[in-house]
VMD Tcl script that builds the backbone (N, CA, C; Angstrom):
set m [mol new atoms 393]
animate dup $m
set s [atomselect $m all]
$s set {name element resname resid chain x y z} {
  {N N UNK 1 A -40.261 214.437 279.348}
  {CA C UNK 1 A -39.100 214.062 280.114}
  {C C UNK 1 A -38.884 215.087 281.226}
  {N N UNK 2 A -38.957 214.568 282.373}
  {CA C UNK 2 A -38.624 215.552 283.407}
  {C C UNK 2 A -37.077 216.442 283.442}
  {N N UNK 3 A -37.013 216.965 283.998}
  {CA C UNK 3 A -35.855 217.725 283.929}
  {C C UNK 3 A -34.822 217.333 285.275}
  {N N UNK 4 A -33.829 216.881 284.701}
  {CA C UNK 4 A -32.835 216.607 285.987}
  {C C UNK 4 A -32.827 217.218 287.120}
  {N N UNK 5 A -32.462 216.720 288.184}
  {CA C UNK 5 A -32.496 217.589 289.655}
  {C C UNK 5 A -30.971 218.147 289.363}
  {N N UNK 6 A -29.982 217.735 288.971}
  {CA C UNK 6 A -28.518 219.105 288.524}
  {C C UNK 6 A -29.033 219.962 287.982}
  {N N UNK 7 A -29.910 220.283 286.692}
  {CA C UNK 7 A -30.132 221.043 286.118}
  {C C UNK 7 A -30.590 222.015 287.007}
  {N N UNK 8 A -31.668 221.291 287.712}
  {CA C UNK 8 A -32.362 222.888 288.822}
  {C C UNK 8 A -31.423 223.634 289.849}
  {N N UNK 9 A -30.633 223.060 290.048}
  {CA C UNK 9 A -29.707 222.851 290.951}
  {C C UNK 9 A -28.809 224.035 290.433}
  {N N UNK 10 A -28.134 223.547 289.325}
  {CA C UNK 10 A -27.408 224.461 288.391}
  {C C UNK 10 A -27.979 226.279 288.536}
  {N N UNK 11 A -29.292 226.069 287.933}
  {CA C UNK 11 A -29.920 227.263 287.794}
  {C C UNK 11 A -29.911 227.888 289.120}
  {N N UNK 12 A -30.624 227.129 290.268}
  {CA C UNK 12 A -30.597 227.830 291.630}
  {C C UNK 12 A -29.426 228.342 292.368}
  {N N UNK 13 A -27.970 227.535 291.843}
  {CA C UNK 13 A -27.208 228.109 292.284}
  {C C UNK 13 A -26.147 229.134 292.028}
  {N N UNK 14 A -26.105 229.004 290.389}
  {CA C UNK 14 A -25.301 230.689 289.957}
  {C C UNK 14 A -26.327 231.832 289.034}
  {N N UNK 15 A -27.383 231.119 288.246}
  {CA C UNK 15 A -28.091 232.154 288.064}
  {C C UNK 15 A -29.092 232.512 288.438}
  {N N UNK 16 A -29.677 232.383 289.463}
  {CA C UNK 16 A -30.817 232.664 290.553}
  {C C UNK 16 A -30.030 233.918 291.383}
  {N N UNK 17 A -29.290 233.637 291.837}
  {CA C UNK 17 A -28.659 234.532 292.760}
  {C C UNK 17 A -27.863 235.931 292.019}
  {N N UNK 18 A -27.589 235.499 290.675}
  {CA C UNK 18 A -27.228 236.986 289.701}
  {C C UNK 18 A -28.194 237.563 289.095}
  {N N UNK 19 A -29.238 236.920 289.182}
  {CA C UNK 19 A -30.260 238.051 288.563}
  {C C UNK 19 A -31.133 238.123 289.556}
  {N N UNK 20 A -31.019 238.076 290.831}
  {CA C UNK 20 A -31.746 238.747 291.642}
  {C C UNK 20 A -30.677 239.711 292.628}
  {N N UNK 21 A -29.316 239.615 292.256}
  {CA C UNK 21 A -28.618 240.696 293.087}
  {C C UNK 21 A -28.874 241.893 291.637}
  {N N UNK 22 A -28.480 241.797 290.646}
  {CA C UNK 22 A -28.659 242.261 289.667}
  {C C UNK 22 A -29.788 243.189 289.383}
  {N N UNK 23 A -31.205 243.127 289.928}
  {CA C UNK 23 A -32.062 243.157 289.999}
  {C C UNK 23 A -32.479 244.150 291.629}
  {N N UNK 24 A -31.557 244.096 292.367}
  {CA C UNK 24 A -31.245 244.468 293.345}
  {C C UNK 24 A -30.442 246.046 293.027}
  {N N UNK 25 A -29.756 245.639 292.307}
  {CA C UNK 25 A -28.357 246.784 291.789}
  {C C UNK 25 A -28.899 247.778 290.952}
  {N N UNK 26 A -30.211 247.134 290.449}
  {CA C UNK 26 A -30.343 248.024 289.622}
  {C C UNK 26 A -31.751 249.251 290.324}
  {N N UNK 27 A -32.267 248.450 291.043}
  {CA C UNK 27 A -33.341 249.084 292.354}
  {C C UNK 27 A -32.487 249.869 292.641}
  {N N UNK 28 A -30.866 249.759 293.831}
  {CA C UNK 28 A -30.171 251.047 294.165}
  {C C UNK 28 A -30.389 252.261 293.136}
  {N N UNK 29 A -29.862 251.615 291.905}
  {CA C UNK 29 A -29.247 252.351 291.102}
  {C C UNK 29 A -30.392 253.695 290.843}
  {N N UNK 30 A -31.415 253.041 290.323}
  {CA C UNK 30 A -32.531 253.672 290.391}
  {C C UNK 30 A -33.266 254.716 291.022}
  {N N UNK 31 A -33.296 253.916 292.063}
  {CA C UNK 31 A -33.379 255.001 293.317}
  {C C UNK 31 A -32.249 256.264 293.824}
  {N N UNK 32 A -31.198 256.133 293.362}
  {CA C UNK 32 A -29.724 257.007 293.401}
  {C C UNK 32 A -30.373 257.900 292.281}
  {N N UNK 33 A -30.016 257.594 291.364}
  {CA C UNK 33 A -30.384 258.454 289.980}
  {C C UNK 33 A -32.015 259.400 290.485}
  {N N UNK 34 A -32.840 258.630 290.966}
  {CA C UNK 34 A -34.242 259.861 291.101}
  {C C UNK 34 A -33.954 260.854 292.416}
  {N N UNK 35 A -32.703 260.553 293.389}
  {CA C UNK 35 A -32.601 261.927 294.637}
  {C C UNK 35 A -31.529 262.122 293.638}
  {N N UNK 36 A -30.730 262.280 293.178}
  {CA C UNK 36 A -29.529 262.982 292.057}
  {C C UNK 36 A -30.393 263.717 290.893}
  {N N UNK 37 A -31.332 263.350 290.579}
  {CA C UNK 37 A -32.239 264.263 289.934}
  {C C UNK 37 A -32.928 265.186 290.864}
  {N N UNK 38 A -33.450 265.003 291.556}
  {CA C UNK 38 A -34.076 266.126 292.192}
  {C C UNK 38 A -33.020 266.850 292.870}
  {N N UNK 39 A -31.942 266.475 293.454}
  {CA C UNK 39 A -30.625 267.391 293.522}
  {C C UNK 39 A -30.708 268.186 292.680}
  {N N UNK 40 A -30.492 267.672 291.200}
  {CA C UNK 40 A -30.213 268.821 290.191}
  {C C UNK 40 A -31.117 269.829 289.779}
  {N N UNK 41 A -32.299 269.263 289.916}
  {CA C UNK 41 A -33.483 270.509 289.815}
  {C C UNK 41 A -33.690 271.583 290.532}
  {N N UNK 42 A -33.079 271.001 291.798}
  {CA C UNK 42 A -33.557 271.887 292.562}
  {C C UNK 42 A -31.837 272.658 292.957}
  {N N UNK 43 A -30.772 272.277 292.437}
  {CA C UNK 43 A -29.153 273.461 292.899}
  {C C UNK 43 A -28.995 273.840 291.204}
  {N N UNK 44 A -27.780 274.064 291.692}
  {CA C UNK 44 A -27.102 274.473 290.438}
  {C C UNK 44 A -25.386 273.776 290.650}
  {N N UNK 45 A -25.697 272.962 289.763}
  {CA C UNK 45 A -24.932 271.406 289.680}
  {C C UNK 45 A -24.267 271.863 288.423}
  {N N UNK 46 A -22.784 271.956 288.155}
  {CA C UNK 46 A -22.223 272.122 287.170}
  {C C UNK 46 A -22.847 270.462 286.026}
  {N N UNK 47 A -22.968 270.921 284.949}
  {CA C UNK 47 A -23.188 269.725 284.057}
  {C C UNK 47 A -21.635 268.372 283.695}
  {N N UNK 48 A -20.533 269.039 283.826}
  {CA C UNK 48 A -19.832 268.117 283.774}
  {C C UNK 48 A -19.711 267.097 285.063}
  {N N UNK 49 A -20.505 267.255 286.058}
  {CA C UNK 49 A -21.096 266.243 287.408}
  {C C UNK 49 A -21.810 265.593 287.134}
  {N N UNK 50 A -22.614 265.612 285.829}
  {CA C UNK 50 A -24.108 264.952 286.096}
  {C C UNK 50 A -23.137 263.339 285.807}
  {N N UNK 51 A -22.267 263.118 284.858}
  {CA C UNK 51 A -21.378 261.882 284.175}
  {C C UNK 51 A -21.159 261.646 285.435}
  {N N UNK 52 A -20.416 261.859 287.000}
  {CA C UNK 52 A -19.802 261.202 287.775}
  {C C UNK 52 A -21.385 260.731 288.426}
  {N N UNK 53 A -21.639 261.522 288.456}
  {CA C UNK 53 A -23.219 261.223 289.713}
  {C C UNK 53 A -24.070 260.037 289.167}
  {N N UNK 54 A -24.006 259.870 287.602}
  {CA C UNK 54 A -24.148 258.686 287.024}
  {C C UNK 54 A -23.372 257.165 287.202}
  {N N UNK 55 A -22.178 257.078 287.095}
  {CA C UNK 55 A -21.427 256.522 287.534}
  {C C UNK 55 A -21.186 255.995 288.844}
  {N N UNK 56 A -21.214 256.847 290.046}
  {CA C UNK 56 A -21.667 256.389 291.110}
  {C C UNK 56 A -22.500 255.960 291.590}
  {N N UNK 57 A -24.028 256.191 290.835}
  {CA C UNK 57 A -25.023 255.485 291.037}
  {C C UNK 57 A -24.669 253.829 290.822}
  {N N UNK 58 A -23.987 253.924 289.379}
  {CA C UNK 58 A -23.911 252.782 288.963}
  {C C UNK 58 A -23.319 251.633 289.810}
  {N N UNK 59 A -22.165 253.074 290.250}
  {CA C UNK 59 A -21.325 251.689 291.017}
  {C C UNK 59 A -21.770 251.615 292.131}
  {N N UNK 60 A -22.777 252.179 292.898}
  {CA C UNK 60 A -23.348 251.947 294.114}
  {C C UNK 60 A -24.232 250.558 293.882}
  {N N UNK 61 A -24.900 251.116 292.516}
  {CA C UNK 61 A -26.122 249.533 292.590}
  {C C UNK 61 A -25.268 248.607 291.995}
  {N N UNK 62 A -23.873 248.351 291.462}
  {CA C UNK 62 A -23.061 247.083 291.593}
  {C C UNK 62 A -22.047 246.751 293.043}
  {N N UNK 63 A -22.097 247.069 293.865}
  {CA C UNK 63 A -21.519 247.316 294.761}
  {C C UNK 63 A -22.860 246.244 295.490}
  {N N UNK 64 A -23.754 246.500 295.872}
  {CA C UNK 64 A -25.019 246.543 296.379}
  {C C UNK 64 A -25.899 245.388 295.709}
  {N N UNK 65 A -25.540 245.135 294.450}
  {CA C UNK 65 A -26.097 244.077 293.833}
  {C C UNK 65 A -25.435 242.858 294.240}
  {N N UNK 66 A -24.124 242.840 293.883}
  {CA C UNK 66 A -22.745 241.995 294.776}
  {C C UNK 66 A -22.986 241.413 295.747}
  {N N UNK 67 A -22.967 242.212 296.660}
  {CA C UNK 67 A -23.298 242.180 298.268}
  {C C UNK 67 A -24.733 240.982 298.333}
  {N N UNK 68 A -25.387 241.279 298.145}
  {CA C UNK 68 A -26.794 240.402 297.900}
  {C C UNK 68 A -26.804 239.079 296.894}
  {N N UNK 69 A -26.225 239.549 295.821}
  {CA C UNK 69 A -25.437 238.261 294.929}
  {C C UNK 69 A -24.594 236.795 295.762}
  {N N UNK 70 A -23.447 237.510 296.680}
  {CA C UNK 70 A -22.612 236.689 297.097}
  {C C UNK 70 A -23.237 236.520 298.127}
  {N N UNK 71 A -23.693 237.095 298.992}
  {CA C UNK 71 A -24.639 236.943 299.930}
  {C C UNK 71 A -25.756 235.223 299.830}
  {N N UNK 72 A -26.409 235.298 298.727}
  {CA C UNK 72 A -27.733 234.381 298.533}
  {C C UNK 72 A -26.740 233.273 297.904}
  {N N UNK 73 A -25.532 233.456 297.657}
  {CA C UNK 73 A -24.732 232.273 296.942}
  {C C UNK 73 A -24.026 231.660 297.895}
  {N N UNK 74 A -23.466 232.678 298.738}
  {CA C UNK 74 A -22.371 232.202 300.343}
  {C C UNK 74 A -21.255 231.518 299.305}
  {N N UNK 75 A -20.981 231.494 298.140}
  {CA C UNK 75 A -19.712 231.185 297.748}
  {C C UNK 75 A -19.417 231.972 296.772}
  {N N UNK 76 A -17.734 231.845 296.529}
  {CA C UNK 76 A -17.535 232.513 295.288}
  {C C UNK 76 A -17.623 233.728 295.066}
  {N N UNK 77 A -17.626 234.742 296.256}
  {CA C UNK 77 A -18.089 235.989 295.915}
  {C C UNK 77 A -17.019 236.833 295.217}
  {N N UNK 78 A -15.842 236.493 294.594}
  {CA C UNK 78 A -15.159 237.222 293.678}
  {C C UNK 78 A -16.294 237.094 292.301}
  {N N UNK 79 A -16.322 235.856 291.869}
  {CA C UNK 79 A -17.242 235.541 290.826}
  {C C UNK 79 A -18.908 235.609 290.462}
  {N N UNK 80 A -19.212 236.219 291.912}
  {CA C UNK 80 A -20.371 236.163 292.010}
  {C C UNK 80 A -20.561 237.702 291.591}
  {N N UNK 81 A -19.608 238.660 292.502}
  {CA C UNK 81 A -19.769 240.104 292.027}
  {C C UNK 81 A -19.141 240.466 290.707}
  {N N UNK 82 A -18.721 239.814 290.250}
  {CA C UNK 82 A -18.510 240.331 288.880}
  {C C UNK 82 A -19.023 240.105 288.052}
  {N N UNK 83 A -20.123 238.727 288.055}
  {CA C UNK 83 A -20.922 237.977 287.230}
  {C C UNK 83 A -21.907 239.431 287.551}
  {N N UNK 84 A -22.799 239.334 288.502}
  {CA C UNK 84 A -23.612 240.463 288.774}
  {C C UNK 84 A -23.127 241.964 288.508}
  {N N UNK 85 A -21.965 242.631 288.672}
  {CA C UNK 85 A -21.597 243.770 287.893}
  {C C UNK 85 A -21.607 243.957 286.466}
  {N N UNK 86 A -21.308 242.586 286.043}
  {CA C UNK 86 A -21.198 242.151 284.363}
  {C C UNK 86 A -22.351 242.405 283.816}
  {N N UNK 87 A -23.448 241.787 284.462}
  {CA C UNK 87 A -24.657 242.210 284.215}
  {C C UNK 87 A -25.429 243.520 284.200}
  {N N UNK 88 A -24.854 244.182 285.372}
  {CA C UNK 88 A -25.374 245.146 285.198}
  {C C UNK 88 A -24.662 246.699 284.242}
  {N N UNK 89 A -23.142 246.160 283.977}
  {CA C UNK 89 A -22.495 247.190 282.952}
  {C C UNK 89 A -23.006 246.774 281.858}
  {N N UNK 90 A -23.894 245.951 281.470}
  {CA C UNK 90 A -24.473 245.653 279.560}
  {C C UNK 90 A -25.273 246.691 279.674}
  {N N UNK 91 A -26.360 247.237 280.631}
  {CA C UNK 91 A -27.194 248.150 279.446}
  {C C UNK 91 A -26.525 249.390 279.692}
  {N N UNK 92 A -25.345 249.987 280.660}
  {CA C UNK 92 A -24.548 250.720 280.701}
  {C C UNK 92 A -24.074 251.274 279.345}
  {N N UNK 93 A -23.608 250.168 278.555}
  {CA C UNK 93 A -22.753 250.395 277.389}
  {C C UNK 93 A -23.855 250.560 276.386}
  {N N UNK 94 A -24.893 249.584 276.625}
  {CA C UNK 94 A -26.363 249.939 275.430}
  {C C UNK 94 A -26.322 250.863 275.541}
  {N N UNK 95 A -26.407 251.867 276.576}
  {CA C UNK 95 A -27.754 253.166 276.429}
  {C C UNK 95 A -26.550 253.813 275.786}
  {N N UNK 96 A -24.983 254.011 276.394}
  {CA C UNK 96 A -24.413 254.859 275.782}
  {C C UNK 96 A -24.289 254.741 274.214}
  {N N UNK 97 A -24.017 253.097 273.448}
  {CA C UNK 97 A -23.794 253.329 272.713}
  {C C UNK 97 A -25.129 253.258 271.768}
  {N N UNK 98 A -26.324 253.599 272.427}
  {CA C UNK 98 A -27.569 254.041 272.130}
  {C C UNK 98 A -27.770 255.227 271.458}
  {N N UNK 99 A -27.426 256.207 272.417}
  {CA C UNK 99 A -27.247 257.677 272.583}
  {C C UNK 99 A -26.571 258.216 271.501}
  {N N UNK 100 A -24.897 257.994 271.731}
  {CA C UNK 100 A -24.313 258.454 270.759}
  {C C UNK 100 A -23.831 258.005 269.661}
  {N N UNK 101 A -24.444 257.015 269.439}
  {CA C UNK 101 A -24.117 255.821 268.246}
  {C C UNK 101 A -22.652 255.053 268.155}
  {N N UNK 102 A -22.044 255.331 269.345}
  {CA C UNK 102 A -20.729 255.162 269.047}
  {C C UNK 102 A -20.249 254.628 270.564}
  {N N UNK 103 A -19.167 254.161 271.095}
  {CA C UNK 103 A -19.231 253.620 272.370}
  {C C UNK 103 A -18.171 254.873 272.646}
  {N N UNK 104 A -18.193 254.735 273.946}
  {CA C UNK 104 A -17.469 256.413 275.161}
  {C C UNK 104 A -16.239 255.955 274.875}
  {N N UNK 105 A -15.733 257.194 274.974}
  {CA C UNK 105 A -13.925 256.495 274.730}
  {C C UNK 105 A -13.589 256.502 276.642}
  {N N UNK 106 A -14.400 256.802 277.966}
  {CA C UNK 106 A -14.603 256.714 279.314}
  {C C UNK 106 A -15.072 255.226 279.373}
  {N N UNK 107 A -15.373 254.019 278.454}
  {CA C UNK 107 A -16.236 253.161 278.300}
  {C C UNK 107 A -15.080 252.006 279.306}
  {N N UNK 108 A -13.845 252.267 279.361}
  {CA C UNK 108 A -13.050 251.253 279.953}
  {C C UNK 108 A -13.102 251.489 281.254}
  {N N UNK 109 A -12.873 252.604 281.834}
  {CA C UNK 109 A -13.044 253.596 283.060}
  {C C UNK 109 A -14.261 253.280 283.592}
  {N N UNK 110 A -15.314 253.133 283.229}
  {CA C UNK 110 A -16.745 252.836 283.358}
  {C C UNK 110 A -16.345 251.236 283.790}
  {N N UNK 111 A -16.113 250.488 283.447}
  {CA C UNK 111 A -16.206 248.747 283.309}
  {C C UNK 111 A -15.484 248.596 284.624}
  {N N UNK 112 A -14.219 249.403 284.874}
  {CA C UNK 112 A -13.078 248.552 285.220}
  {C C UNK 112 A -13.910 249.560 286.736}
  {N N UNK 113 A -14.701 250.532 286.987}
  {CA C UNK 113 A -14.882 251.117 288.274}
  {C C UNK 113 A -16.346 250.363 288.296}
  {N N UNK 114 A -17.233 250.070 287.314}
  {CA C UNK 114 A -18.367 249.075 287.887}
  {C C UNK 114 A -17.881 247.156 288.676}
  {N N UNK 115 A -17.199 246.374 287.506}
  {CA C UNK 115 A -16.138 245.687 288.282}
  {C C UNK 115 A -15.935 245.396 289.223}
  {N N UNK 116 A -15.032 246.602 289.570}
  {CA C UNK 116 A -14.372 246.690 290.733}
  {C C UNK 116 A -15.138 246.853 291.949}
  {N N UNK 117 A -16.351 247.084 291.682}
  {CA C UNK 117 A -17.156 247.386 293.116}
  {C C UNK 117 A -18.086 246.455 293.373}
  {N N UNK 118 A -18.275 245.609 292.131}
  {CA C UNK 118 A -18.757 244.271 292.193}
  {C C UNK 118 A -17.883 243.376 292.669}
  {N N UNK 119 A -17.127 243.458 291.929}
  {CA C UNK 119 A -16.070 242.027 293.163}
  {C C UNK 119 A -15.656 242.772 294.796}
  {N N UNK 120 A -15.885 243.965 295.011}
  {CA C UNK 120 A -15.922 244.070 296.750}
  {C C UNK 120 A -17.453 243.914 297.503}
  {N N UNK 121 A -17.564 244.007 296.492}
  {CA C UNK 121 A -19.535 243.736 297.144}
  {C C UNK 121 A -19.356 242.082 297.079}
  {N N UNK 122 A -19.232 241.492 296.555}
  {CA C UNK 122 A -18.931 239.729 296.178}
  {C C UNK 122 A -18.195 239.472 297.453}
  {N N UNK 123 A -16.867 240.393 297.842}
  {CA C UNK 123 A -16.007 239.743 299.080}
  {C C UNK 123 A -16.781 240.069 299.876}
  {N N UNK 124 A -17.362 241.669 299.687}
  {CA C UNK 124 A -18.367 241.385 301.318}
  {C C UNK 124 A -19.607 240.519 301.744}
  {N N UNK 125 A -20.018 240.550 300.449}
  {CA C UNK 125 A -21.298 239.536 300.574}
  {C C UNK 125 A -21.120 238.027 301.036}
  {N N UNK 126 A -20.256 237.688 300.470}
  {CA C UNK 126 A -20.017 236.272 300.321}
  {C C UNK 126 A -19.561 235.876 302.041}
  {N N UNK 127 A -19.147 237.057 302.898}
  {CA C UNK 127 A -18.436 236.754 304.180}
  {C C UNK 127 A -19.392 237.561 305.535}
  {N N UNK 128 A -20.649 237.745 304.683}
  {CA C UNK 128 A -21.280 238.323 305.985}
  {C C UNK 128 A -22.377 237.163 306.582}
  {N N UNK 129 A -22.352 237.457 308.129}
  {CA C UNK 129 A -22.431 235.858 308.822}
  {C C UNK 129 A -23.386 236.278 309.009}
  {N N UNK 130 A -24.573 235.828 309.302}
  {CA C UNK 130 A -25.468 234.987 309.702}
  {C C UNK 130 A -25.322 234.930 311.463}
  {N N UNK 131 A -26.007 235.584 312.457}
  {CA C UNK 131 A -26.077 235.280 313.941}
  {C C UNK 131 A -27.290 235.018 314.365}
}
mol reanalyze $m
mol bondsrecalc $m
mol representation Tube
mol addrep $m
C-alpha cells in the first residue's frame, strides 16, 4: 500500500525542518564547546565558568537551530523554535542526569534559558525574507 501524499507532507513539514535545525544547533553547539576548550587550555579560566560557557554554547546552538528551523518551515516559528530547542535540551538533561545520576537542581534554569532562545530564533527565523 502506498503511503498517502498527507502523510509525506506531514513529515516534510514539521519534522523535516526540526531535525535538521536541530541538527544544525547542535553543529553550533559543537563547534562553541571545541574554541571554549581550547580557551581553557590554553588561560586560566576559573572552573565555576566552565557551567556558563556550557550553557551558552547550548543556547547559542538553540538559538541557531531555531533560526534555520523556522526559517525551512516559514511558519510557526514560536513552535518551531521550541519544538527544535526541545530537542535539543533532551540530551542536555541525559548527559547530566548521566553524570551525576541524579538531575541538576540548575535543570529548570537550563530549560527555561535553552527555550527561550529557541522561540527567538523561531521569531527570527520564521520572519527572515527572502530578496
Amino acid at each position: 500500500m502506498k503511503p498517502d501524499k498527507s502523510e509525506k507532507t506531514a513529515f516534510a513539514r514539521y519534522v523535516r525542518p526540526t531535525l535538521l535545525g536541530a541538527a544544525a544547533g547542535t553543529l553550533v553547539c559543537f563547534l562553541l564547546l571545541l574554541i571554549m576548550a581550547a580557551v581553557l587550555t590554553a588561560g586560566d579560566i576559573p572552573k565555576r565558568a566552565v557551567g556558563l560557557m556550557a550553557l551558552g554554547a547550548a543556547a547559542a546552538g538553540a538559538f541557531f537551530g531555531a533560526v534555520l528551523c523556522a526559517a525551512l518551515a516559514k511558519r510557526r516559528g514560536w513552535l518551531f523554535g521550541l519544538a527544535c530547542s526541545g530537542v535539543l535540551l533532551l540530551p542536555v538533561i541525559i548527559a547530566g542526569w548521566a553524570v551525576t545520576g541524579q538531575l541538576s537542581a540548575l535543570l529548570p534554569l537550563k530549560a527555561a534559558v535553552l527555550l527561550l532562545c529557541g522561540v527567538l530564533g523561531g521569531m527570527l527565523g520564521v520572519n527572515l525574507r527572502k530578496k
